[in-house]
C-alpha positions in Angstrom: -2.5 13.6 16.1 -3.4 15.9 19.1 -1.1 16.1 21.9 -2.6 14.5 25.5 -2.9 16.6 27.9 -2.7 15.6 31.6 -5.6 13.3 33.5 -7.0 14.9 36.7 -4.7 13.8 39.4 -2.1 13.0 36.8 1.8 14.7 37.9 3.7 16.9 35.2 6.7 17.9 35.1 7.6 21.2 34.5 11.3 21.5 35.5 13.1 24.0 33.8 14.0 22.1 30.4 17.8 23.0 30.8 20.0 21.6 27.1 16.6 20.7 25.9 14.9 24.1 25.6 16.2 24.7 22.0 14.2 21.9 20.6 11.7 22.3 22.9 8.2 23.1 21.5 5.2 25.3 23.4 2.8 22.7 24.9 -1.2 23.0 26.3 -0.7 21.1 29.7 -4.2 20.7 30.1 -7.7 22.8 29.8 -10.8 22.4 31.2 -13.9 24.8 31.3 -12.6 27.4 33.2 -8.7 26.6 33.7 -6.2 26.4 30.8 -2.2 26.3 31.5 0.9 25.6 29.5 4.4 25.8 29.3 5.5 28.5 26.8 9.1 28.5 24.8 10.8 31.2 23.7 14.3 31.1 22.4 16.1 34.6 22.7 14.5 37.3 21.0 11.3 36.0 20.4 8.3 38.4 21.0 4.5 37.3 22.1 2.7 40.3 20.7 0.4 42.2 22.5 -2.6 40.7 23.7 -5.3 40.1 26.2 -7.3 37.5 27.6 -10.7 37.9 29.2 -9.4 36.2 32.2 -7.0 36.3 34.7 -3.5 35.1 33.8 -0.2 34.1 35.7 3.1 34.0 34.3 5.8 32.0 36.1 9.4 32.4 34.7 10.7 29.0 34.7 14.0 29.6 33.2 15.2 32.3 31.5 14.8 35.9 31.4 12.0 37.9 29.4 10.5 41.6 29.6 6.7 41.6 30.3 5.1 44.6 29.1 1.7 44.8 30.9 -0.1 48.4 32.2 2.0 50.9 30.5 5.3 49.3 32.2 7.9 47.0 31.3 9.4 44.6 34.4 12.2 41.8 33.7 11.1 38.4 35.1 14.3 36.4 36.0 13.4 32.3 36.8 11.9 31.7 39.7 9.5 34.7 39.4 5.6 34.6 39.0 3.3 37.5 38.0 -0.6 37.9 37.6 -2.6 39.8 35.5 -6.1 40.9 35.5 -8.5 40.1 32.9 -8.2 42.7 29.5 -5.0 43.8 30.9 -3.0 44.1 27.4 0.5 42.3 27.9 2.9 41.4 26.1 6.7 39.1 26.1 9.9 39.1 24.7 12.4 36.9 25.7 16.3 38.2 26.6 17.4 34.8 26.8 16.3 31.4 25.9 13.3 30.8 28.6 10.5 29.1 29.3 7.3 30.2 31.0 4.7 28.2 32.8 1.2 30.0 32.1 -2.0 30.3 33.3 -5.2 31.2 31.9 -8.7 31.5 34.1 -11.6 30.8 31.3 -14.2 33.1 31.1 -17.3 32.4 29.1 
């Protein structure tokens, strides 16, 4: 059974999941032609490998803490922080701490 994602208009909540992020699971939000975002979990340790997306991305730290490895640097984003990236830029995640991460993806045909 797919997962729904939200209705145009529709409110979602994405409050930092707090106890919950353990069992928490990674979760499309919604996508559309040219917009796609979601809310990314990563327990402690877990790496995204590098990767790159044709279109622009943001990544906003909900909770958490996890290195971003994007241009040749690495940064630590803490919650309450938001990056963007380019399109092609290779990036890449790894969490320090149990976090999760509300993303961002501009569709490019």
């Amino acid at each position: 059974m797919a997962i729904a994602h939200a209705a145009p208009g529709q409110i979602v909540d994405v409050q930092p999941l707090g106890k919950q992020l353990c069992e928490s699971r990674n979760v499309a939000l919604f996508k559309t032609d040219g917009l796609e975002v979601m809310r990314l979990v990563m327990p402690a340790g877990k790496t995204m490998p590098s990767h790159w997306v044709k279109g622009e991305v943001t990544i906003h730290c909900l909770e958490g803490e996890v290195d971003l490895m994007a241009g040749g640097q690495t940064r630590r984003m803490k919650a309450g922080q938001l990056v963007w990236l380019e399109g092609g830029v290779d990036h890449a995640l790894t969490a320090v701490h149990d976090s999760s991460l509300l993303l961002t993806i501009v569709l490019r045909k």
